[in-house]
C-alpha positions as CSV (number, residue, x, y, z in Angstrom):
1,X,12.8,-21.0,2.4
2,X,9.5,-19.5,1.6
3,X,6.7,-22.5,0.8
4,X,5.8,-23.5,-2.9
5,X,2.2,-22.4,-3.6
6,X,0.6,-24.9,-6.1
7,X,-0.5,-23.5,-9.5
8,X,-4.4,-23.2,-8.4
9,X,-3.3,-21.0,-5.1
10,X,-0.9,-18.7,-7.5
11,X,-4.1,-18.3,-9.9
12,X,-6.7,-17.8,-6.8
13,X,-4.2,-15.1,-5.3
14,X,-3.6,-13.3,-8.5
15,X,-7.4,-12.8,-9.5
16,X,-8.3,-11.6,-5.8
17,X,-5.1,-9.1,-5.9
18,X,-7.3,-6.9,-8.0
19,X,-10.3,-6.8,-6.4
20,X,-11.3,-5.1,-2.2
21,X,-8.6,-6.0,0.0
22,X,-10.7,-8.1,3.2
23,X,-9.5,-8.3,6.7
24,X,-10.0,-12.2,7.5
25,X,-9.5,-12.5,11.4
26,X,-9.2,-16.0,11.6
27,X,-11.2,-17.4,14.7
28,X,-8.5,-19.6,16.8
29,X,-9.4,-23.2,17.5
30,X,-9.5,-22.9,21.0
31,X,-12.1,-20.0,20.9
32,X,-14.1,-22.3,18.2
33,X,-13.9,-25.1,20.8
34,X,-15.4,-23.1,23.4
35,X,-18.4,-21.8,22.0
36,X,-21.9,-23.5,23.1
37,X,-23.2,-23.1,19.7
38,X,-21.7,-22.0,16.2
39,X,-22.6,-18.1,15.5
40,X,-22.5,-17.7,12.2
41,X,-23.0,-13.7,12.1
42,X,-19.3,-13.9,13.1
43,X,-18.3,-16.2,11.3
44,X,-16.5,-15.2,7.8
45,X,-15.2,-16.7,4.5
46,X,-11.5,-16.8,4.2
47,X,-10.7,-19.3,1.2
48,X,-12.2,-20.6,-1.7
49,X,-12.0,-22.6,-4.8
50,X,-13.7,-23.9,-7.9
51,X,-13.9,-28.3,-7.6
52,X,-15.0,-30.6,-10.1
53,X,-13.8,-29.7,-13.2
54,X,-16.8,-30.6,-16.4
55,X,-17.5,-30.6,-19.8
56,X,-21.5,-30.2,-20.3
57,X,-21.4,-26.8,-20.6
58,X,-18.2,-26.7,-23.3
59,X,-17.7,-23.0,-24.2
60,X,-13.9,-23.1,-21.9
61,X,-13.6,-19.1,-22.7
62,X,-11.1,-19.7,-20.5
63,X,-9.3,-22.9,-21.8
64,X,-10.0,-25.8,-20.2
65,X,-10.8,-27.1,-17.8
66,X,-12.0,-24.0,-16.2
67,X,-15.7,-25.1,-16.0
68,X,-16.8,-26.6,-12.9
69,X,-19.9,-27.9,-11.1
70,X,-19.0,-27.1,-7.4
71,X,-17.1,-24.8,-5.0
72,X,-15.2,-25.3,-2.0
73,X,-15.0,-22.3,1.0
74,X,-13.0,-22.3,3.8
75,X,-14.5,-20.4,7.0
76,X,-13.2,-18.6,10.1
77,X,-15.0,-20.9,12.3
78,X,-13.3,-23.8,10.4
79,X,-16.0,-25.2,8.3
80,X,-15.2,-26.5,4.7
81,X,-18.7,-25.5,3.0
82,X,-19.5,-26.7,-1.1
83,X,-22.0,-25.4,-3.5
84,X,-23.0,-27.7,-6.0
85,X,-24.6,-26.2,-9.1
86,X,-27.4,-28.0,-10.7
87,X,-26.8,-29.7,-14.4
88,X,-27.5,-27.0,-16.3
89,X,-25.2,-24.3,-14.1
90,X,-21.3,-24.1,-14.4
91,X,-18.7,-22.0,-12.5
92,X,-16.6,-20.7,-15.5
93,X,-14.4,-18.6,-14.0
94,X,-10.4,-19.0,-12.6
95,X,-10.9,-18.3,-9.1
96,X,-13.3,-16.9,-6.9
97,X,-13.1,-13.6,-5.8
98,X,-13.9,-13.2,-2.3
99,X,-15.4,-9.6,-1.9
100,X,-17.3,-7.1,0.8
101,X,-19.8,-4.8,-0.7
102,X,-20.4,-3.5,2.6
103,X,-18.3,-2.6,5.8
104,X,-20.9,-3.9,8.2
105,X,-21.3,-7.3,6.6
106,X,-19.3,-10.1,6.4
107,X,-17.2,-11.1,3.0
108,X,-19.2,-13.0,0.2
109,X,-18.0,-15.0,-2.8
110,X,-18.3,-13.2,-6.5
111,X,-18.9,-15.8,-9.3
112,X,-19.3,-16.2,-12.7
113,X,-21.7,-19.0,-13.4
114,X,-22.6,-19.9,-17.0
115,X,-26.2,-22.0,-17.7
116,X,-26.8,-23.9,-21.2
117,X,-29.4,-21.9,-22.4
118,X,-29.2,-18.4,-21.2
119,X,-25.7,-17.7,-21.1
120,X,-23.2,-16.6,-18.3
121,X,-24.4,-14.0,-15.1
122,X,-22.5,-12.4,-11.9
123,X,-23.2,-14.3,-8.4
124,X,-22.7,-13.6,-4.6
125,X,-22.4,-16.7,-2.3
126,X,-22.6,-16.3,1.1
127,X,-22.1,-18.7,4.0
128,X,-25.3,-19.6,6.5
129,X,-25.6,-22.5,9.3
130,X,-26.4,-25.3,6.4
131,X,-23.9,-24.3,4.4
132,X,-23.2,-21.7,1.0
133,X,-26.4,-20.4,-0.4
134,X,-26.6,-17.7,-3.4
135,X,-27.7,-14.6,-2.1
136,X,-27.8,-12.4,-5.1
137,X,-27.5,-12.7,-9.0
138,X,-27.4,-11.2,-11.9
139,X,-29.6,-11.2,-14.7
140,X,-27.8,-13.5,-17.5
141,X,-27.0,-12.2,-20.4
142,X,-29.7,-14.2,-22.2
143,X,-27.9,-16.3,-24.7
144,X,-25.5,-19.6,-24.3
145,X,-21.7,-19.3,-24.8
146,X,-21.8,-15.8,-24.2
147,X,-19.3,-14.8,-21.1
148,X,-18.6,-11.7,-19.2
149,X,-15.7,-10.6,-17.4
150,X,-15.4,-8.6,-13.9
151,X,-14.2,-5.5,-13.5
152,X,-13.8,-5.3,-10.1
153,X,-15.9,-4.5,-6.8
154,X,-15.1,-0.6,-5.7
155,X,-17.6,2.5,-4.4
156,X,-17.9,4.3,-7.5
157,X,-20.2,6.8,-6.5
158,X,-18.9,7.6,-2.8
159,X,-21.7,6.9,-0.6
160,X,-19.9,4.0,1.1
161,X,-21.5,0.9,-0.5
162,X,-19.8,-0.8,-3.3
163,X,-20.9,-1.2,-6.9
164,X,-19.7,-4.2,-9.2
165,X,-18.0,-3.5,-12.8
166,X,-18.3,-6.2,-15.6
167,X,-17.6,-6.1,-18.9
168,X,-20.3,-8.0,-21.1
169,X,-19.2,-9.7,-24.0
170,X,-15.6,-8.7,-24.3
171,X,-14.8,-11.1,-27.2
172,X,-17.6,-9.7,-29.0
173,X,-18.3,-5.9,-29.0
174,X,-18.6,-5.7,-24.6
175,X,-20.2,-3.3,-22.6
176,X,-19.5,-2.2,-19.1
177,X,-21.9,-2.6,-16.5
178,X,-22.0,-1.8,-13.0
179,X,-24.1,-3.3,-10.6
180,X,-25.7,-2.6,-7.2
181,X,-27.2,-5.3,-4.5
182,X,-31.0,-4.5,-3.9
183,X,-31.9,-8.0,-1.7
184,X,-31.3,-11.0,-3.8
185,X,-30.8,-9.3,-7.2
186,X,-27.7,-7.5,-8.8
187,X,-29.6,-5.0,-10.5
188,X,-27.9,-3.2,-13.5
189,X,-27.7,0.9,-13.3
190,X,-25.4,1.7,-15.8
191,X,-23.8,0.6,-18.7
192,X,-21.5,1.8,-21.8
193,X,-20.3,-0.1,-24.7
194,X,-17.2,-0.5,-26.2
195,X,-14.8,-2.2,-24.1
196,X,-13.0,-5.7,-23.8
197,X,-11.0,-7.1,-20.8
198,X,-10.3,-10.2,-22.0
199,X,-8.6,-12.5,-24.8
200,X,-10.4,-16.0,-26.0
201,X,-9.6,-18.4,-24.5
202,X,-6.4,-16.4,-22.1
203,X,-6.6,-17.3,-18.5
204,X,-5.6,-13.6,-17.7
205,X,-8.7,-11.9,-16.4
206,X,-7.4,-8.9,-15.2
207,X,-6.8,-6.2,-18.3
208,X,-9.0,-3.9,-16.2
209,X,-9.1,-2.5,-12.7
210,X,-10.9,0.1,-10.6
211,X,-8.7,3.2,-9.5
212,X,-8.4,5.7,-6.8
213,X,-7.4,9.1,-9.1
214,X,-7.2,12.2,-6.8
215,X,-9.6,10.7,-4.1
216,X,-12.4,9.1,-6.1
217,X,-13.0,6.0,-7.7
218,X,-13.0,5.3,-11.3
219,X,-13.0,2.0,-13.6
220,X,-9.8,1.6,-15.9
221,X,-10.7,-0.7,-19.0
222,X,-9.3,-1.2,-22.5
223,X,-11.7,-0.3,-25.4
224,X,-12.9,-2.8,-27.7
225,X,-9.4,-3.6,-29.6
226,X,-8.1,-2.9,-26.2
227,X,-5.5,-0.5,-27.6
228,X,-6.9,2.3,-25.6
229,X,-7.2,2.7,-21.9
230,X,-10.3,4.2,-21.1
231,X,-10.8,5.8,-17.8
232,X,-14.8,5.4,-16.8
233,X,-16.7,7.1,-13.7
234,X,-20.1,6.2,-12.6
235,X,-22.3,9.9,-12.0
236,X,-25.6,8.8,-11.1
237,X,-27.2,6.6,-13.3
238,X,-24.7,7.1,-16.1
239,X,-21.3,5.8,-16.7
240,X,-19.0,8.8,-18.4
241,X,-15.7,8.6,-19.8
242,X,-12.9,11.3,-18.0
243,X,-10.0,10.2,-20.1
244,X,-8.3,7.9,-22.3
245,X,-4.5,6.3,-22.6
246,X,-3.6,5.9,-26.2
247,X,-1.2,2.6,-25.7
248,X,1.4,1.2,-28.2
249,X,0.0,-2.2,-28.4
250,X,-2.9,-4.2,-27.6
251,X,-3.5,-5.3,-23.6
252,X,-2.7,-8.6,-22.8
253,X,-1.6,-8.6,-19.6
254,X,-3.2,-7.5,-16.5
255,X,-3.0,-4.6,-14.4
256,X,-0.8,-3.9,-11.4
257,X,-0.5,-1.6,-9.1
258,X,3.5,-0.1,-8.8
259,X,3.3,2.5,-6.8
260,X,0.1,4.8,-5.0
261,X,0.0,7.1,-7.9
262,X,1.1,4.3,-11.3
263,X,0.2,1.1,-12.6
264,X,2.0,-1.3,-15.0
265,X,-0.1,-2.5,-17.9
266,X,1.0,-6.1,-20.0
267,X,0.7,-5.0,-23.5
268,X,1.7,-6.9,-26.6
269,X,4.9,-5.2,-26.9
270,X,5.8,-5.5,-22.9
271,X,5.0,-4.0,-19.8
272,X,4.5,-0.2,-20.0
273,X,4.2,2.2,-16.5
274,X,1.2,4.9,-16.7
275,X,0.0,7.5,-14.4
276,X,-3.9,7.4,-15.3
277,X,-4.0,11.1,-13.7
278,X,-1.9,12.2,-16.6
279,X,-4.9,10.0,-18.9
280,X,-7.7,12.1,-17.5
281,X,-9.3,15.3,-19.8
282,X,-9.2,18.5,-18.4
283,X,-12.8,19.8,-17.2
């Protein structure tokens, strides 16, 4: 009989399905044991989770308790590293998603962190010798108890580094931006309004998804009732609709991949099958 995952591994596993799939090369014990000294350039993250559950923050877009002062990473080396946020940071967020925006450097940790007075931004933890730093953020969004929601981590633009999607806002009139890593910033390139990706107060963060149509990368996310499924490419600095699903009900649910060419969508009314080819415009 297969194990029981507990309800915070079902929810960790379920928010990284939709984001880059990582190979995690666990190093073996014995191997660990025999090293001199630890090398962390090989050393990788392969687990993590949000600990410490709080209340100063108190906006739980999420429900509670899904704010939390620290997080907990597992490495390949076998290290258990935490970040603690200081009082006026929380993680709120389900999960972290562990990511690679790169195929030279090892995986990182994408976070939403949420500060009293300016409101929620994107993170990227990394793991060094003392332990998990931030390596690059986000400007916030500039004022409290105002969230965003990820996208997803994909190259949008084909040049073999990956861009981050957000949606801004969703509860209140959201915008998708997409991000690029330039040393310790995310810096924004591109942005379009009218979207949402996620319900008040739902702990389903996945109403959205980047896409492989026809060999390139696009961005699928509902508009701003969420009754239409917009499909988003980034070309240059600008981010362009090619098409758009009209959908019987509202998204609800998230998005999952069925087969290499369809994904099933939660709406409202039940799960519904689309091919977004079929969604795109003819140009």
């Amino acid at each position: 009989m297969a194990p029981t995952l507990s309800a915070g591994s079902l929810v960790r596993r379920t928010v990284q399905r939709n984001f880059m799939a990582l190979s995690r090369g666990l190093l073996p014990l014995a191997a660990m044991l025999a090293l001199v000294g630890l090398d962390v350039r090989a050393e990788s993250i392969t687990d993590a989770r949000y600990v410490s559950p709080v209340e100063r923050y108190g906006h739980f877009a999420l429900g509670r308790p899904h704010e939390y002062a620290g997080l907990t990473a597992t490495t390949s080396a076998g290290r258990t590293l935490t970040l603690r946020l200081p009082e006026d940071d929380v993680f709120e967020d389900l999960a972290p998603r562990i990511v690679r925006l790169t195929p030279t450097q090892p995986p990182e940790i994408l976070a939403i962190v949420s500060n009293r007075r300016s409101g929620s931004r994107l993170v990227l933890i990394r793991s060094n010798r003392e332990g998990l730093a931030i390596a690059a953020q986000s400007s916030a969004i500039g004022t409290p108890m105002r969230w965003l929601n990820p996208v997803g981590v994909a190259d949008l633009d084909g040049d073999g580094l990956a861009e981050i999607a957000a949606v801004i806002t969703p509860h209140v009139g959201g915008t998708l931006k997409v991000y690029r890593r330039r040393e310790g910033k995310l810096v924004e390139i591109a942005a379009l309004p009218g979207f949402s990706n996620h319900v008040l107060g739902s702990r389903e963060l996945s109403l959205s998804a980047p896409v492989s149509i026809a060999g390139s990368s696009f961005v699928l996310v509902p508009d701003t009732a969420r009754v239409n499924l917009r499909v988003i490419a980034l070309a240059g600095d600008r981010l362009v609709e090619k098409g758009r699903c009209a959908l019987s009900a509202p998204v609800t649910g998230g998005i999952e991949p069925v087969s290499p060419h369809e994904i099933s969508i939660g709406l409202a009314s039940g799960r519904r099958v689309i091919d977004p080819k079929a969604c795109m415009r003819n140009e």
